[in-house]
N, C-alpha and C positions, 0 to 999 in steps of 0.2 A: 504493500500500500504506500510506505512511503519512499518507497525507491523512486513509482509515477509523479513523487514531488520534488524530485531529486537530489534526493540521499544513495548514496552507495548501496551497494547490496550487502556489503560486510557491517557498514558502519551502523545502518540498521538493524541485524543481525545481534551487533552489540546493544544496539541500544534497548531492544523487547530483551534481552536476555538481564541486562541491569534492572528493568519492568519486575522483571519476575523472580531476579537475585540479585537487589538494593548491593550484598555486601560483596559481593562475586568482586575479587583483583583480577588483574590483567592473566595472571595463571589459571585462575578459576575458570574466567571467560575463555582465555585458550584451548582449555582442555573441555569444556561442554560443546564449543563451537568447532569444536576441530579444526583451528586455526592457531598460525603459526606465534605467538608473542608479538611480531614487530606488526602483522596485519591489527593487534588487536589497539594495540596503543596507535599507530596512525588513524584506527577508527574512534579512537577516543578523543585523539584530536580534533577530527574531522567535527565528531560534535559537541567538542566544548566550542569552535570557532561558529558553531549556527546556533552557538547558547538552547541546544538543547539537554546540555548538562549543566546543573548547578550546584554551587558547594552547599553541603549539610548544615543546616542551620544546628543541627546538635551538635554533629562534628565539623568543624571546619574544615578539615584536613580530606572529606571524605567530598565525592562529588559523585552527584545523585542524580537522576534523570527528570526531565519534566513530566508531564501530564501527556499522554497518547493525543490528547485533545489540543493542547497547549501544541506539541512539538508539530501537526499538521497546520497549525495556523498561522508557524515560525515560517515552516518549508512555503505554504500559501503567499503569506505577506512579503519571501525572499523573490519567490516567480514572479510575484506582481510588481516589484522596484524592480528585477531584471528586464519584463515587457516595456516596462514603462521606458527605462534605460534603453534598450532598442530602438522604441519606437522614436525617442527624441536620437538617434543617432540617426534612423530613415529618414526623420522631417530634415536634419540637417544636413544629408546627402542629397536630399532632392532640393530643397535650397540653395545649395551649391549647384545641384547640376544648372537651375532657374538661372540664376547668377552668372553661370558659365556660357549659358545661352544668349543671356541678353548681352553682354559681351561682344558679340559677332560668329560669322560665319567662320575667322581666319581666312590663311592665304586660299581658300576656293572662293570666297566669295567676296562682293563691296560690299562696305552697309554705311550707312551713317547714323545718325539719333533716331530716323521713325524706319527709312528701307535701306533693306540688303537684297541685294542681287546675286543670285547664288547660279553659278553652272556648273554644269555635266551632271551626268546622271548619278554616278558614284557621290557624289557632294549632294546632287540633292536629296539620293536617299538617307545619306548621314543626318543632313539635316533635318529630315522629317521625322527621323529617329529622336533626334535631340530634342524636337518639341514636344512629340508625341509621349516621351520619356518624363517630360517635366509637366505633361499637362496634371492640374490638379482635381479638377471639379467634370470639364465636358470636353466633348470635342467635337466640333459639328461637319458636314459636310456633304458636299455637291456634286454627285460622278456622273457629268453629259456621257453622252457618246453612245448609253445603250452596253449591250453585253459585253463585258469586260475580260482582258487576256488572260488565258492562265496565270501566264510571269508576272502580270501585277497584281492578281488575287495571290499568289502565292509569295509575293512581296510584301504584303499587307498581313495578313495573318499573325506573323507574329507580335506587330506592332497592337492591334486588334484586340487579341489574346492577353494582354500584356495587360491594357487597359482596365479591361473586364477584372483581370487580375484585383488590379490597384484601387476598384469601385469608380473610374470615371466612364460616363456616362457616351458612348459614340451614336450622336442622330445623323444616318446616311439617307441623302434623299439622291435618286437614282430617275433616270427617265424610264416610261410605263417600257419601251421598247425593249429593257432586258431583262422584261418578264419572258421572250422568246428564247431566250437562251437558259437553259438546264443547268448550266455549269455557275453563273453569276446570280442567278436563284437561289441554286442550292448553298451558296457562300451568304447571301443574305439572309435564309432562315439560318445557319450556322450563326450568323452575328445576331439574330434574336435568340438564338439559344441562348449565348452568353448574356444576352441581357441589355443589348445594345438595340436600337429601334431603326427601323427600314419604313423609307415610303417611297412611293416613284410617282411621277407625274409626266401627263405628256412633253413640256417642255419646262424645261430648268437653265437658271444662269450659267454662267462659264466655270468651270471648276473651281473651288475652292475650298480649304480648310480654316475652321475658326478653332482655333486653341484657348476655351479656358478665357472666350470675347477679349484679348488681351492681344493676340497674333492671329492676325491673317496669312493665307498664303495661297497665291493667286499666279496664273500664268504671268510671265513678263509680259506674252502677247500671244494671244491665244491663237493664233494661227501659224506658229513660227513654235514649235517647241524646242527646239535648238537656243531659243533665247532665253533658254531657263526659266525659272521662278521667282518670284521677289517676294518676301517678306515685310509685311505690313505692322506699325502701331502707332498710325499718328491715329487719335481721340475718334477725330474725325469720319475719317473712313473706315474706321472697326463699326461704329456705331453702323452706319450706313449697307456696311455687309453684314452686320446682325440681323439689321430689319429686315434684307431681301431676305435672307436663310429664313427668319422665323415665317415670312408672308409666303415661301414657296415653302414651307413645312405644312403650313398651315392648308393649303389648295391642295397638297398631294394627297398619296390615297397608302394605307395601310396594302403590305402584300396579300392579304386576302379580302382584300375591301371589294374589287374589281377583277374581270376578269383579263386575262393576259392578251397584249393586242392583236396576235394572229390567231386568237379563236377563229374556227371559220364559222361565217353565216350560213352558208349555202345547204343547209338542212335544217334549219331553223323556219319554224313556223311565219307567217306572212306579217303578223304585225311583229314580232322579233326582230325580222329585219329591215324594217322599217326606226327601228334604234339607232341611236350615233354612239360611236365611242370617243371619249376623249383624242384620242390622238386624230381620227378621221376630223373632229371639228376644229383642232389648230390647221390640220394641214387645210381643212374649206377657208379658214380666216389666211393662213399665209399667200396660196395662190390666188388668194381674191384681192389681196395686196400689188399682186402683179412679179411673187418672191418666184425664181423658175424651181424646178423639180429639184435638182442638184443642191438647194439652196436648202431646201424644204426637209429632205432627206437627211442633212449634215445638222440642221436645226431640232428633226426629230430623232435624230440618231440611229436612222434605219436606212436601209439600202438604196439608192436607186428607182430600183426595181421594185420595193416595196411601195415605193410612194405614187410608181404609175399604175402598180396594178389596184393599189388601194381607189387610187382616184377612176381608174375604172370600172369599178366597183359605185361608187358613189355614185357613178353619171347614170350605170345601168338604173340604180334604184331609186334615183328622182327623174328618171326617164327624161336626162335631158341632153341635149343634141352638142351642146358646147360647153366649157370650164364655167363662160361668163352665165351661162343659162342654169349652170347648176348652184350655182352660189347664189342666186337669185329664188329660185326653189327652195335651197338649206335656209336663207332667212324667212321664209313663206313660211317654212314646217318649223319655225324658231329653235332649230338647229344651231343656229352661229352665239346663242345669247349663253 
């Protein structure tokens, strides 16, 4: 019992045998416990230093054992100043590491007082390491593009894991369109396993990570990924990337809110598909804008091909002869609202 508190196995040993023979010497105990002399006086020592022995108040010279009761709430109250001692060493490594962060990128990256610029790939994942390592409370975040690559699910993971770990909180909101892919599905119920929360939406801002509403981090220039990343914390534009995250948090849809966007209709009863999905009615608002397919596609995160056949799709089932004639219909049937 009290070993699990951690006393010895011998020194315990010693100490129920003094329980039950107060006058028992160091030979006495040797030889009941079948232990050697010197095992028996280093276990004596052991627990005169957790003051679970005490000198005889009749005999001075004589040192007696506590209370069974008494000596489990010595081994209790040592555990709880060792956690406690721990834990103020972890708040003050992660302090440290906070400190080391704000600091700068080093020779991979520029920064000054609010941004750093950070390139290559190798540096950027260090560095997303580095915040993701110091976040304390949350960490939010934005993945356009639709189903995501092995190598950077499998580059996330531990980062991810780690968090879960530590109790900070990761909100990924994801577009509806890598609800087709198996593999960035089965990662996003994985990340609600651990306790993290997923939602996807037909169209979402440009990638980014909010650390802890303290650091942003955000393409240099989101058409150019070669121009790396840059790191955000003037006041300013943290606030401004919170409110989008929280207003596209807030419009998105839970992974089983909605169904996935290449359900097919094509066996679906008549008024069924007479339905719009999200994503069908960004793409009727983008090409009604005059956005071409290409545009549409890279906005929705899905193919090409997915976006002509969807919109043919569309034209069959408000039975109209052109783009401008179907967008004209979708507002009729209040589609676009």
């Amino acid at each position: 019992m009290l070993v699990s508190l951690g006393l010895e196995p011998t020194a315990e040993k010693v100490y129920r045998a003094l329980l039950a023979f107060p006058d028992f010497g160091v030979t006495d105990l040797s030889r009941h416990l079948l232990v050697s002399g010197d095992q028996v006086r280093e276990a004596l020592d052991t627990l005169a230093d957790l003051a679970l022995l005490r000198s005889s108040r009749e005999d001075p010279g004589l040192r007696v054992p506590v209370s069974l009761k008494r000596a489990m709430a010595i081994l209790l109250e040592r555990q709880q100043a060792d956690i406690t001692a721990r834990q103020a060493a972890i708040a003050a490594g992660r302090q440290a590491i906070t400190d080391l962060v704000a600091d700068g990128a080093g020779p991979a990256g520029s920064s000054d007082a609010q941004v750093e610029h950070v390139l290559g790939l190798d540096a950027i994942q260090a560095r997303l390491e580095e915040l993701a390592t110091s976040a304390a409370t949350e960490v939010m975040a934005v993945v356009p593009g639709g189903p995501q690559s092995a190598e950077i699910l499998t580059a996330a993971r531990p980062l991810d894991e780690s968090l879960a770990t530590r109790g900070v909180l990761l909100r990924s909101v994801y577009q509806d369109s890598m609800r087709a892919d198996r593999t960035t599905v089965a990662y996003a119920r994985w990340l609600t396993g651990l306790g993290h929360a997923v939602r996807t939406a037909p169209v979402v801002p440009p990638r980014m990570l909010l650390f802890d509403r303290a650091v942003a981090v955000v393409a240099a220039d989101p058409d150019a990924p070669a121009a790396g990343i840059a790191v955000l914390r003037e006041a300013g534009v943290l606030a401004s990337l919170v409110a989008l995250f929280e207003q596209t948090w807030d419009a998105a849809a839970g992974l089983d809110a909605v169904a996935g966007p290449d359900d097919a209709q094509e066996d679906a009863p008549d008024d069924a598909r007479q339905a719009i999905t999200a994503i069908e009615r960004q793409l009727l608002k983008m090409l009604g804008t005059g956005m071409t397919d290409e545009a549409a596609a890279k906005r929705l995160g899905v193919s090409l091909r997915t976006v002509k056949r969807r919109m043919e799709d569309l034209m069959g089932r408000l039975d109209a002869g052109s783009r401008f004639q179907a967008g004209l219909k979708a507002g009729q049937r209040g589609w676009l609202s």
